[in-house]
N, C-alpha and C positions, 0 to 999 in steps of 0.2 A: 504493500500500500504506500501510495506517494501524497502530498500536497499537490493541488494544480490549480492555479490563476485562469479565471476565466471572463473574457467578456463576449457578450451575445447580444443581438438585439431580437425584439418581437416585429409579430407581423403587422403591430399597432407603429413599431419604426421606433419605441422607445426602447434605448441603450440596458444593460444590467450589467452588473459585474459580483463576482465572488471566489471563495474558493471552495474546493470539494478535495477529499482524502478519498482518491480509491485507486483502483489497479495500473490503467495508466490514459494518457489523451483517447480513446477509441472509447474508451468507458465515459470519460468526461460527457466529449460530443454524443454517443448517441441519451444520454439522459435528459441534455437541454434541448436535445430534439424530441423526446419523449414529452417536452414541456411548452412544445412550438416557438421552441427559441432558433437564431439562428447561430451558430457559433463564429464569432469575429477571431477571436485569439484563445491558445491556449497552451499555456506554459508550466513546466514543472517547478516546484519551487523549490529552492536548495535550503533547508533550514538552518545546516551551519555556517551560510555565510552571510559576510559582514554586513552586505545590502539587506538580505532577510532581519537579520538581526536591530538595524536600523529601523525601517519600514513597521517592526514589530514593538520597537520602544516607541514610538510616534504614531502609532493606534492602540498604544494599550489602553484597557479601563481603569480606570484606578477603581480601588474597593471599595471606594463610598458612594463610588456610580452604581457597582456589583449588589452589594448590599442592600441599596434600594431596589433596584429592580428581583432581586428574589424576593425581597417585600410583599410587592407589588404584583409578579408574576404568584407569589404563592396564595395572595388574599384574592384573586379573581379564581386562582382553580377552585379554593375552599364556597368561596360565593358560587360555583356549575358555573363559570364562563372555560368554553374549551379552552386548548392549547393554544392552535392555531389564531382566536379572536382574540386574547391576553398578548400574546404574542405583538399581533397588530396593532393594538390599545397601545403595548406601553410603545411601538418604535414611532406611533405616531406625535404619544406624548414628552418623548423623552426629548432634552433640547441639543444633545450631543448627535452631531450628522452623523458621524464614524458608526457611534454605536449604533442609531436610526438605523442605516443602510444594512450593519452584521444581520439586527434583530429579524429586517424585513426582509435579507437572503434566507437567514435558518427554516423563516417559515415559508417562504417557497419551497425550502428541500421538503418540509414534512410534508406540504399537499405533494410533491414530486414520491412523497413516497418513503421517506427516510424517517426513523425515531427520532425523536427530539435529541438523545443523546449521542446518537451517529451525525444530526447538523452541528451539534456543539464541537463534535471530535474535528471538523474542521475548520475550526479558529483556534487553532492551537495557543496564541498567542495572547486571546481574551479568555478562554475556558481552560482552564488549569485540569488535571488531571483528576484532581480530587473532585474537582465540580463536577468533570462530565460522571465521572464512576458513580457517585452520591445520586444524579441526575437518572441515569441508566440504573439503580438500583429499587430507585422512586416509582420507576414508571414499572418494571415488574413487580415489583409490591403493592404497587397502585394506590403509594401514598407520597406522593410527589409534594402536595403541598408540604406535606411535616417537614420532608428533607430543605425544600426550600427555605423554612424557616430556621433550620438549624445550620444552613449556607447564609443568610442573611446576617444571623449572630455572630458568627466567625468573621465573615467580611467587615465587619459594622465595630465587631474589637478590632480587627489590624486597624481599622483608619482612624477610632480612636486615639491609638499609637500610635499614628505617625502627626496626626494634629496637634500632637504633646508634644511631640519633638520637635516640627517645626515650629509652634507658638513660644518653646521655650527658647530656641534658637533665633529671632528674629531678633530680638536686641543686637545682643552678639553680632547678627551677622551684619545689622545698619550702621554699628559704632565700628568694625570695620573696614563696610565703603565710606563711610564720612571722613573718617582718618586717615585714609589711602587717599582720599583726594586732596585733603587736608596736606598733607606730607608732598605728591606730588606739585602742589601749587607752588607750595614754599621752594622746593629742589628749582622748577623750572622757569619762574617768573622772580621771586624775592631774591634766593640768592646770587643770581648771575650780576645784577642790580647791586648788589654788596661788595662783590668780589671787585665789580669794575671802580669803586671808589677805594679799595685796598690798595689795590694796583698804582690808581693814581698816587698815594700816599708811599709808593714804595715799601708797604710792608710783607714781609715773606711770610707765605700761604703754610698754615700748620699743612700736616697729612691730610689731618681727619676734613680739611676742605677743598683737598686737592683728588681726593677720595669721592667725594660728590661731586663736582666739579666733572670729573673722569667719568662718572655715573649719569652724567646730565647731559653731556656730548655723545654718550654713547648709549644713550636709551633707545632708538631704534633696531640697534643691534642687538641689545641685550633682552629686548620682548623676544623678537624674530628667536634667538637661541634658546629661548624660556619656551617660545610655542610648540618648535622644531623638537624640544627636551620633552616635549606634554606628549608630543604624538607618537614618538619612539616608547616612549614610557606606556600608553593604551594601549597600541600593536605590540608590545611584547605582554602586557598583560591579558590581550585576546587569544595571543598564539599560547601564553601558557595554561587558558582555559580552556582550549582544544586538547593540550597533553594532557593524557589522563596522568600520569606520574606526575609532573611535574605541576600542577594543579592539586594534588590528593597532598606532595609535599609542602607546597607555602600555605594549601588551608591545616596542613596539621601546625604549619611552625604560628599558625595566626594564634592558633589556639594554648600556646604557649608563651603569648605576650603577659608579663606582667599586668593585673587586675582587667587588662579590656581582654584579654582570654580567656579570665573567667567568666565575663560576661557574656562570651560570645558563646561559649560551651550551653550554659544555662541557657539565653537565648533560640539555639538549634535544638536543646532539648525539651522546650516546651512548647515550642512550635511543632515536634514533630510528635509529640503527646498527646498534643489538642486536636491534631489532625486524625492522630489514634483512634481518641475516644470519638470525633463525629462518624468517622468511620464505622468503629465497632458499634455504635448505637445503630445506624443506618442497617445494619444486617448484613453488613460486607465480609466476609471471612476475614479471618487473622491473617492468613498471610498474603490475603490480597491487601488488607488496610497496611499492613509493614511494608508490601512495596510502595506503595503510592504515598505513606507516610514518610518513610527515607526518601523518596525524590522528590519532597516538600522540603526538603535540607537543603539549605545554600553552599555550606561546606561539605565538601566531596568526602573527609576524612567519615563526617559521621553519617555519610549516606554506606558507605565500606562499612559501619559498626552496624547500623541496620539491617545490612543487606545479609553479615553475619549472624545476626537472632534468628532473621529470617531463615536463612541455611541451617542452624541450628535448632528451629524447629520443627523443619521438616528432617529432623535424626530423630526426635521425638524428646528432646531437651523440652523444660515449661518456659514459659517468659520471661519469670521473675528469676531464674537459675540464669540465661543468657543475659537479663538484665544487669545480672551480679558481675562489673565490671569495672576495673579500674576506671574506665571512661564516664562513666556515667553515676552518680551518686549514688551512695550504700540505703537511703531513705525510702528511692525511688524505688530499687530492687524490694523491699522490704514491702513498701505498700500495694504495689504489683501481684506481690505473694500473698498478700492479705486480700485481695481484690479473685486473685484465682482459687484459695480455699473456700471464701465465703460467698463465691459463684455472685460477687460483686464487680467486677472486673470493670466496666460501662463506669460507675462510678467512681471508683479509686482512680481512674484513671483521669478522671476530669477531677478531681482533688489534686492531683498531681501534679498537673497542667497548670490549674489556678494557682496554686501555691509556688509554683518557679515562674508565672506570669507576673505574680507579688513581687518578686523578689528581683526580678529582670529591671519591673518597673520603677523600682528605688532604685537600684543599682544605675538605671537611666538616668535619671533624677538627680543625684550625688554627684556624675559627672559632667551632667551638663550645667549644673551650676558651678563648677570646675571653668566651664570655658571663657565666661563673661570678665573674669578678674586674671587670666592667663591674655585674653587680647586686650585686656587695660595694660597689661605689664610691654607685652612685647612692644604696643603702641606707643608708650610712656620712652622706652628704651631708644626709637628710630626718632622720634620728635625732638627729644633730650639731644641728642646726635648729630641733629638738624641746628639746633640751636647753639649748641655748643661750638659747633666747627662755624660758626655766625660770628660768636662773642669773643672766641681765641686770638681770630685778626684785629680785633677793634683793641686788644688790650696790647696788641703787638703795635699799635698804629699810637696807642699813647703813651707807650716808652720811647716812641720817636720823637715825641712833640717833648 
């Protein structure tokens, strides 16, 4: 099964476009002819490259778009509005084009013929795995709304989390551009202005403004080699996310940074917890929700430690025995085991979740109030610097006089 880009037009003369996951172009076209469309183009789509990758940051949904619309989608099925008309409801109501257009392709595939969760499987790049699985689980249990609503909650906590972190970031990050323009003003307008009445004065230029000075004649240079440094530095960080080795190594060495390792550990582990338990509540097997829950993992290292339980219980090991890991907290292994004795398992696990969601989100908290008086300092430090290499001449200009 492939990705394939498609556009067609009807016999009405209006354009479409979308994509389809199936075997290859000859499957594409004759479906959109099954649909009296005419096929204009139709291309395979490469998903590990860079243009894909691009294309797929710049139509993604973010989760508080996701969030409400399983809302939304879930309280029409629960009201007896079909798929299909909910479907149509929301892409008409929603103000986002991008999304409009996905919503109102998916429900063509279904009148074309396809489950709701075979049209999700090809937006790979707005329908995550765990959605379309949850999705596809819904609709053979034929309780789609509940699962909606327990995909709503989930999307509706990350973007919680990320509103915390941008809202508590935005100081920080405005007393940064103010002071960087702040600094550049003074470097390229004040004190060239300074320097040329030194000169007149005959007095000899410390370092430290012959050091700006050097930095100020050569600022176009020095962006151009900073940009040239930015790009070298992404292409190698894309090609080392293609190597699986060498990817599995700098996310294991991330994980051994001093206090933001541990955060990052916790972090990957309650995320791939919480995905757990929606899973295991959803009626998904174990060792279908452990793969889908490990490739919820951002780090490679602990998608390998998942992938390990999982291998490990299909030998016949229990959870809470593979869980018992140096990688992973003695608590979690513990309440896991208390969750599989007491045929509580759905539960403990979303305590488990909660309770390193707690803990993730202080630890957030702690350091991002860390940042605020760390870019007062560094600020304080380049300003001081500016000023200083100002004031050096002027006292060199009055032991002349």
């Amino acid at each position: 099964m492939a990705l394939y880009y498609y556009k067609a037009k009807g016999f009405d003369g209006e354009e479409v476009s979308g994509t389809l996951n199936t075997d290859n172009k000859y499957s594409v076209a004759s479906r959109l002819k099954a649909r009296g469309l005419v096929p204009i183009r139709i291309k395979e789509i490469n998903t590990n490259s860079l243009s894909y990758a691009i294309k797929a940051s710049f139509n993604k949904i973010g989760s508080k778009e996701l969030a409400a619309f399983c809302k939304q989608f879930g309280a029409l099925l629960e009201a007896g509005v079909k798929v299909t008309e909910s479907l149509n409801f929301i892409a008409k109501q929603t103000s986002n084009t991008i999304f409009s257009n996905i919503l109102s392709d998916i429900n063509w595939q279904i009148n074309a013929g396809y489950s709701l969760a075979d049209a999700l499987k090809n937006y790979p790049y707005v329908f995550s795995e765990l959605f379309v699985s949850m999705v596809e689980t819904g609709e053979a249990s034929g309780n789609l709304s509940s699962v909606l609503k327990l995909l709503s909650d989930y999307y509706s906590f990350i973007s919680i989390r990320k509103e915390k972190i941008k809202n508590a970031m935005t100081y920080p990050t405005l007393l940064g551009v103010v002071s960087s323009i702040v600094v550049i003003f003074l470097t390229i307008k004040v004190l060239p202005v300074y320097v040329n009445i030194f000169t007149s004065y005959g007095a000899k230029l410390p370092k430290a403004t012959q050091l700006l000075l050097w930095m100020n004649s050569h600022l176009g240079h020095i962006a151009c080699a900073s940009f040239i440094l930015f790009l070298m530095a992404y292409s190698m960080l894309l090609w080392s996310a293609k190597s699986e080795k060498t990817s599995y190594m700098l996310d294991r060495l991330k994980l051994s940074i001093p206090v933001i390792g541990h955060l990052l550990i916790k972090n990957e582990l309650c995320r791939v917890i919480r995905v757990l338990n929606i899973l295991v509540s959803s009626g998904i097997p174990i060792l279908k929700a452990l793969e889908i829950a490990g490739s919820s993992a951002k780090n490679r290292f602990i998608r390998v430690e998942i992938d390990k339980i999982k291998f490990g219980l299909k030998q016949g090991n229990s959870l809470s025995e593979l869980f018992n890991h140096k990688t992973f907290p003695p608590i979690m292994a513990k309440m896991i085991a208390t969750g599989e004795e007491s045929g509580k398992l759905e539960e403990m696990l979303d305590k488990v979740a909660t309770i390193y969601e707690h803990e993730v989100d202080i630890m957030l908290e702690r350091l991002i109030s860390l940042v605020e008086p760390v870019v007062l300092i560094i600020l304080t430090v380049i300003i001081s610097f500016i000023v200083i290499s100002i004031l050096m001449p002027m006292f060199e200009i009055y032991n002349l006089l």
